[in-house]
Each structure stands twice: as C-alpha cells, then as structure tokens.
LORO-906903 format. One record per residue (C-alpha): x, y, z; residue in three letters. Coordinates in steps of 0.02 Angstrom, whole numbers, plus 50000, padded with zeros to 5 digits. Each point is the difference from the previous one (the first is absolute). Layout:
BEGIN
X,Y,Z,rest
X,Y,Z,ALA
...
This chain:
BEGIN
X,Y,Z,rest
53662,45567,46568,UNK
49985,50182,50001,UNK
49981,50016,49797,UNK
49848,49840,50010,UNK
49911,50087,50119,UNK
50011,50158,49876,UNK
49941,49869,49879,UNK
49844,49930,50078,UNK
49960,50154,50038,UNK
49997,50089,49828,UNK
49928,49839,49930,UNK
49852,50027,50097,UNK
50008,50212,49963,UNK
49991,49956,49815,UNK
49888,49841,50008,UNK
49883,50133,50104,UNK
50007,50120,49876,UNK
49984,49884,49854,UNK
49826,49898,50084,UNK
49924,50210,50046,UNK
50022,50072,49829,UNK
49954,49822,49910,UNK
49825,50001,50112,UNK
49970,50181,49941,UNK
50032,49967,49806,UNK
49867,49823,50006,UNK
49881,50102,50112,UNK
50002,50173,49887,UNK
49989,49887,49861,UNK
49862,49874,50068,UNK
49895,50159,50051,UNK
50026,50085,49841,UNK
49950,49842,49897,UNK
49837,49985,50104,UNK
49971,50210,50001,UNK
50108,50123,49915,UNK
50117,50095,50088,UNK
49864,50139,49994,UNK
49820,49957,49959,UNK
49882,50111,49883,UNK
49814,49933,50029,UNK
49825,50110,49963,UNK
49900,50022,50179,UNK
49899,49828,50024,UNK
49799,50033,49943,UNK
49938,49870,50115,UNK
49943,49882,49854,UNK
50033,49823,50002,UNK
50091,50054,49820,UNK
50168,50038,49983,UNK
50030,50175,49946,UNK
50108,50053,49897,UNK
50123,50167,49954,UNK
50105,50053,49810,UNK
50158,49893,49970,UNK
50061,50174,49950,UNK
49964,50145,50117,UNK
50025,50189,49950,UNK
50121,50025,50145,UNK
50108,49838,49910,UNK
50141,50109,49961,UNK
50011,50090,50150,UNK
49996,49859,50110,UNK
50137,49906,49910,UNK
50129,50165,50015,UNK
50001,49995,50180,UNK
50152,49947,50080,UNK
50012,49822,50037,UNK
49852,49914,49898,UNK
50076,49873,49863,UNK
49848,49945,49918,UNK
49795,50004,50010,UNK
49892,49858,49920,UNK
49841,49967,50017,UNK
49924,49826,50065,UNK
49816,49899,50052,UNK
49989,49920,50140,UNK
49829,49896,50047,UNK
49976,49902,50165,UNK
49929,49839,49942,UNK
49977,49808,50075,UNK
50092,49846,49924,UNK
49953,49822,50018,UNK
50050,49835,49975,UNK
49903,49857,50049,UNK
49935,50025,50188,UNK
50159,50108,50031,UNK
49948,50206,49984,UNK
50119,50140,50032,UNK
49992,50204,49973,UNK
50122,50077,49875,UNK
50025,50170,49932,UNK
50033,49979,49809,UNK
50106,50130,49930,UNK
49977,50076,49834,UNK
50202,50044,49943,UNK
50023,50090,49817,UNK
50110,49923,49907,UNK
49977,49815,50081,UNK
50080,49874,49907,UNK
49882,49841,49928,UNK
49861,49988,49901,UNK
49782,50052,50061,UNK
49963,49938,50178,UNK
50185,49925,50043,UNK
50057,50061,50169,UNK
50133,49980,50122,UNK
49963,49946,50163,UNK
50113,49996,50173,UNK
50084,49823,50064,UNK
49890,50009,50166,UNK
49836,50001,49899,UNK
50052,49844,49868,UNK
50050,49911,50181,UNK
49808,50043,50056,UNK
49912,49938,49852,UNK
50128,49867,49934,UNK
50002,50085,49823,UNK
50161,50043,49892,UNK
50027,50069,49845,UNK
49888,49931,49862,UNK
49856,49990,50112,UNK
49850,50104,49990,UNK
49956,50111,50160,UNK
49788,50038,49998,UNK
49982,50176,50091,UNK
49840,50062,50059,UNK
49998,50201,50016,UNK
49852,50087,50076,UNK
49903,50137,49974,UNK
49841,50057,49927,UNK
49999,49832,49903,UNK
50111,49869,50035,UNK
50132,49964,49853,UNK
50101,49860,49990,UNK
50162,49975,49915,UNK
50099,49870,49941,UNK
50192,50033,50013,UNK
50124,49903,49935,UNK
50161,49990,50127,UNK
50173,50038,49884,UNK
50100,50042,50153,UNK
50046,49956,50185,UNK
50083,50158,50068,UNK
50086,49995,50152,UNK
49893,50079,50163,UNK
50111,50164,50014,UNK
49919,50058,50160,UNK
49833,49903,50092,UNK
49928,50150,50091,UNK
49807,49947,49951,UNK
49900,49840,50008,UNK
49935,50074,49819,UNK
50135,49932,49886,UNK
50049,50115,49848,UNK
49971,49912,49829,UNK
50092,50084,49867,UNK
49883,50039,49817,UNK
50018,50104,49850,UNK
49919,50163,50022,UNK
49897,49975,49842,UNK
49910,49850,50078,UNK
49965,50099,50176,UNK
49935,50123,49873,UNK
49882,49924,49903,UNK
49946,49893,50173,UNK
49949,50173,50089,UNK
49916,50055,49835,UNK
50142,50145,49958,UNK
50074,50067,49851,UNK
50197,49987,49984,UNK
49995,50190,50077,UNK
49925,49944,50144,UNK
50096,49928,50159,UNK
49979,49978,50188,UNK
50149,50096,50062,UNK
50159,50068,49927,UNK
50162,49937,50104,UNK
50139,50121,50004,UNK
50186,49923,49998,UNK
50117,50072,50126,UNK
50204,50027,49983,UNK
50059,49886,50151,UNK
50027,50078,50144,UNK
49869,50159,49949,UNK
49905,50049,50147,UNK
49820,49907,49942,UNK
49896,50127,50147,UNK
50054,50164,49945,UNK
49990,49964,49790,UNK
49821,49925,50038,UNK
49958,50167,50083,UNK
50075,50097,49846,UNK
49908,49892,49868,UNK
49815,50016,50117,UNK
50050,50207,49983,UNK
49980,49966,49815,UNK
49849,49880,49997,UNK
49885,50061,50127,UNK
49853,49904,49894,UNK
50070,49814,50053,UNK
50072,49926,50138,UNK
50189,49973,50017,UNK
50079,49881,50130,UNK
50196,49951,50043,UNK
50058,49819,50005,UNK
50052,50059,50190,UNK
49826,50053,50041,UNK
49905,49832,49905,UNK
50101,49887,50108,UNK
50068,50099,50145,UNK
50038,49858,50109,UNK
50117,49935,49875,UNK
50123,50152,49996,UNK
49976,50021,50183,UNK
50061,49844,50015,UNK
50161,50016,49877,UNK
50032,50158,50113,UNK
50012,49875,50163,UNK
50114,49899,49885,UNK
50109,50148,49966,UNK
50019,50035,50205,UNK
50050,49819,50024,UNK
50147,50035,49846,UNK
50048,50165,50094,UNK
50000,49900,50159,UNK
50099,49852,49938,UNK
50130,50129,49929,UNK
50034,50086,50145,UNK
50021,49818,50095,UNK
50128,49935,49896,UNK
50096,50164,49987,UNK
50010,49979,50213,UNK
50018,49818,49973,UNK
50139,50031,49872,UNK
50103,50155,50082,UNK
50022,49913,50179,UNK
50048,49859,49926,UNK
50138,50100,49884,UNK
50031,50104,50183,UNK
50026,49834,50094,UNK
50129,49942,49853,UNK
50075,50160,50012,UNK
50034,50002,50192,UNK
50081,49829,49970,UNK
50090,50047,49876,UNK
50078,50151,50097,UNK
50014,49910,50174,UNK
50110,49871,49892,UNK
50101,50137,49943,UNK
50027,50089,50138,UNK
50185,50017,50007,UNK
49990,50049,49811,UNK
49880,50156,50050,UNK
50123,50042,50151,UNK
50156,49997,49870,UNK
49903,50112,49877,UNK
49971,50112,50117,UNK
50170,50011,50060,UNK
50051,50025,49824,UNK
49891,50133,49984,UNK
49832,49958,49924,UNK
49864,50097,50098,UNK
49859,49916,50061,UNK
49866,50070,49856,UNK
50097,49922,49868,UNK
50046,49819,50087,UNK
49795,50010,50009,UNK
49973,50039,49805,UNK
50120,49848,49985,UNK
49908,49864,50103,UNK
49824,50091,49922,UNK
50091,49967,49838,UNK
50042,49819,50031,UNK
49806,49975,50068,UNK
49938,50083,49818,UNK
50074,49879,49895,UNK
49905,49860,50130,UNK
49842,50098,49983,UNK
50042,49999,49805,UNK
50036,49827,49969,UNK
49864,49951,50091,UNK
49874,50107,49909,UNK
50065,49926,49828,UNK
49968,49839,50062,UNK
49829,50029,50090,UNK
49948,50095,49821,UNK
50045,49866,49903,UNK
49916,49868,50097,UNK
49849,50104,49987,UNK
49980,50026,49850,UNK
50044,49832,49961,UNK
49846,49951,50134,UNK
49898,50118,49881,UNK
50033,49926,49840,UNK
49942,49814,50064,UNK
49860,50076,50078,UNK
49930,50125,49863,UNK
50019,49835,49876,UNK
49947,49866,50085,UNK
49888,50075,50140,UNK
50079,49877,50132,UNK
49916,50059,50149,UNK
49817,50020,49999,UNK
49879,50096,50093,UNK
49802,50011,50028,UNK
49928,50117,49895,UNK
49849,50006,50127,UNK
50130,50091,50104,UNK
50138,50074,49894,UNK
49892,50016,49855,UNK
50102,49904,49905,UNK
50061,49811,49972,UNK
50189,50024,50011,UNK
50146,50146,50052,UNK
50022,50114,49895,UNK
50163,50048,49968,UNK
50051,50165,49888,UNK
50160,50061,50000,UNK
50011,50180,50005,UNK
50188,50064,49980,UNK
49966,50191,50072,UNK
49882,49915,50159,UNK
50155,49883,50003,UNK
50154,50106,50001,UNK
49900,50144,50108,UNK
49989,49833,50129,UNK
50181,49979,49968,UNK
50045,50149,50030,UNK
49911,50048,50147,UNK
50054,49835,50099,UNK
50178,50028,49944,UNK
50019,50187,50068,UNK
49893,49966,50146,UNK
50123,49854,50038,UNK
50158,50110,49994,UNK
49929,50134,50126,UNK
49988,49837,50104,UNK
50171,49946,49988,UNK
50072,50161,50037,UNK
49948,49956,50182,UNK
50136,49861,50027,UNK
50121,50114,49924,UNK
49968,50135,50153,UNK
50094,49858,50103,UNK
50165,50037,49910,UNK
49998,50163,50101,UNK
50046,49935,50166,UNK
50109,49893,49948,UNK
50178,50034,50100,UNK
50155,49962,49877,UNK
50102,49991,50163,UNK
49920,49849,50066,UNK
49974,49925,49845,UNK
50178,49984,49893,UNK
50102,49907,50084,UNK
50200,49997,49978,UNK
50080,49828,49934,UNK
C-alpha cells in the first residue's frame, strides 16, 4: 500500500511538472507568434499611416552577437476588418517573409474560419483603414491552429511582400523587426541590452507586451511548487506509517539484533533501506504512468480546456527530463529524511523484553 501511495503521488509530481512546463512552451510560443520575443518598432507619428523602419539596421550585427538572441527577421503587420456577409470581425494581418503560397494567400486561425464559416479555398475581403480605405482580396490556403487567443483581433498570417506593397513600401521597408530568443533567455534584460543599442526605435519584451500572461504562468509555477511539496508529505508519511508497521511486526527480530550486537544506527539504515526500495519502486511506477499519461495527452489532446481562461483549448503536456528528474529527485531525498523518523523508534526498543526463550 505503502509503494501505491508513493505512486499516486509521483504520478501527480510528474503529471504537475509535465502540464507547468507544457503551458509555458504553448504560451512562449503563442506570444512569440503574435509579437516577437523582443519587439523593434520606430516611435508612433500619430498618422493614421503605418510607419515604417530598415529590414536591416546598422546595429544588425551587434544585436545578433548578444547572448541569447537566435534569430531577427523582419515582418508587417496591419490592423484591418474582415467580412463575410452581415458577419464583421477585427483581425491583425501579419506580413511573415518567407510565407509559403502564391500573391494574396494567407493563413488564418480555426476560431476566425468558425466566425465567418469560410475554409480553405475561400476568399476572405479585408477592409484596412487609413488615409484611404484599401481593400483586399485574400485568398485563404491555410487554417492554422489558434496557438494562444489573448485578443478579440485575430492574427491572419500573409507574405510580407503583400503587407508591403498594401502599406505602399519597398521590400526594405517593414513595421517591426522581431528578435528570436534561445528558450529560457531572460526576454526583460536582452530587450534592455538591444534598446542600449537602438536608442532611435522602440524595443519591447514579449513579458512586457502581455504581462498578464507571464504573471499568470508564474501563479502556475507556485501551484507546481505547491503540489510538490504536498505529495512529498503525502508520500513520506505514508512510507513512515509502512515503516512503523513494518518494525512493530518485527519487533522480536529488532530485539534479537540487538542482542546480537547490531547498534541501533545501523538496524535504522536497514529498515530506511527496506523503505528506499518502496519509495523506488513506487517512483518507477508513478514515472512510467506519467509519462505514459503524457504521451496520450500530448497526441491526442484528451482533456480540453477554455482558452478564454487557460488561453488555450487543451493541456499541454511537455516532457522535460531535467524539470523531471530534479522533481524526482527532490521528492525522493525529501522522503528519506522522513523515514528516518520511524527508524528513531528502534532506539528504545528493550531486547530483554522482546526475545523470548523457546
């Protein structure tokens, strides 16, 4: 009973894990798809125009040495107004280099073909403002799946070239350059290094576009720390509570030990021994179940969620083997510290009342 308990328990360590850093990966990667993990934009004019800055800044080089940054590309992005029969919605269309499909073919998110009842093949009629009013006629290639619903504006995926030539550019011209970030980089501090560099244009962090979202993955990541701790407790009284049965069954063997010598320290480091290999064996199994759990879930997306709370349509599940085996490994050890507390019992343990003669 002892080693299911350890079981459950590590199960729901690992599962914990596996849902924390699996809702970190979708959300960096949601919030990077809609922004950049850092953000270089000229200072807004005022003008109902977009403006616009070099695909290929001066400082280029510089920027791309600094520790952490993987990649910097430049991209359009255009507010605009779609419609389809009485049915209007906002999206932001995105202007992507390197876009697959042919002029005007775009990719737009599950959530807005559900709005407007289009698929791919359709045509999708967008209306962008500004000093004159241009319309364009897309043609939809692509549903993409919603990666993160943070804005009632839905992102519509383009080729740059078309954003381009809509906002009256040349192919130097762009609305922002994004800056790819290493995972795990700290976003904050290399969007302060690159703004040192580019005091002419205005640099922002994925963490301070959407600061709600991170502070909200941080709230997630007290819950994990929470949970772990809980099932460690959970785990090491119920591995203390197998352990004093074990050694009030056994009694008589601890008294004849003693009388054949064995101190009381190492009777202890026996019964903690026995309890390890519980605590073991029950970790195997809780790990494999786990990841089992995470394999269903990550292919299948079994259990769902609402995105208009979780910000996104399913658990994520990522399996990270150093988040997993620093889980392991921190239950395990603070289990054993646990069951040396049954083990203190050996100690007053009289071998005179205990072994009795034949």
């Amino acid at each position: 009973m002892a080693a299911i308990a350890i079981a459950v328990s590590f199960f729901v360590i690992i599962v914990a894990v596996a849902v924390s850093s699996g809702f970190r990966h979708e959300i960096r990667e949601g919030v990077a798809a809609m922004a950049g993990d850092v953000t270089i934009s000229p200072f807004p004019s005022g003008t109902d125009d977009p403006e616009s800055l070099p695909v290929h800044l001066p400082e280029e080089e510089a920027i791309r040495a600094l520790p952490g940054v993987v990649d910097i590309q430049p991209v359009a992005v255009r507010a605009g107004i779609v419609k389809n029969g009485d049915i209007v919605h906002g999206v932001i269309v995105k202007g992507l280099p390197g876009q697959a499909g042919e002029d005007l073919s775009v990719s737009i998110p599950q959530r807005l073909s559900e709005i407007l009842g289009l698929g791919v093949g359709d045509d999708l009629t967008t209306y962008f403002v500004g000093e004159k009013l241009r319309v364009r006629k897309f043609h939809i290639t692509e549903v993409h799946r919603d990666l993160l619903e943070l804005d009632d504006n839905l992102l519509v995926y383009a080729r740059l070239e078309d954003l381009q030539r809509l906002n009256g550019w040349t192919g130097e011209e762009a609305s922002s350059l994004e800056v790819s970030l290493r995972e795990g980089a700290d976003a904050n501090r290399l969007a302060l290094n690159i703004g040192s560099l580019l005091e002419d244009y205005y640099v922002t962090s994925s963490r301070q576009s959407y600061p709600q979202v991170f502070d909200w993955l941080n709230l997630l990541d007290y819950n994990v720390i929470i949970i772990l701790i809980l099932m460690t407790v959970v785990a090491g009284f119920n591995m203390v509570s197998g352990l004093l049965i074990m050694l009030l069954r056994n009694i008589s063997t601890v008294g004849a030990l003693k009388t054949l010598g064995m101190d009381n320290r190492a009777i202890g480091r026996l019964f903690v021994r026995i309890g390890a290999k519980a605590v073991l064996k029950g970790m195997l199994i809780g790990n494999a179940a786990a990841l089992l759990f995470c394999l269903i879930q990550g292919t299948t997306h079994l259990i769902p969620l609402d995105p208009a709370n979780y910000f996104v349509s399913w658990v994520p599940v990522r399996v990270n083997l150093l988040w997993i085996l620093g889980a392991d490994a921190v239950a395990f050890i603070g289990i054993l510290l646990l069951l040396w507390l049954p083990s203190r019992v050996v100690a007053r343990i009289d071998p005179a009342q205990t072994v009795k003669a034949d």
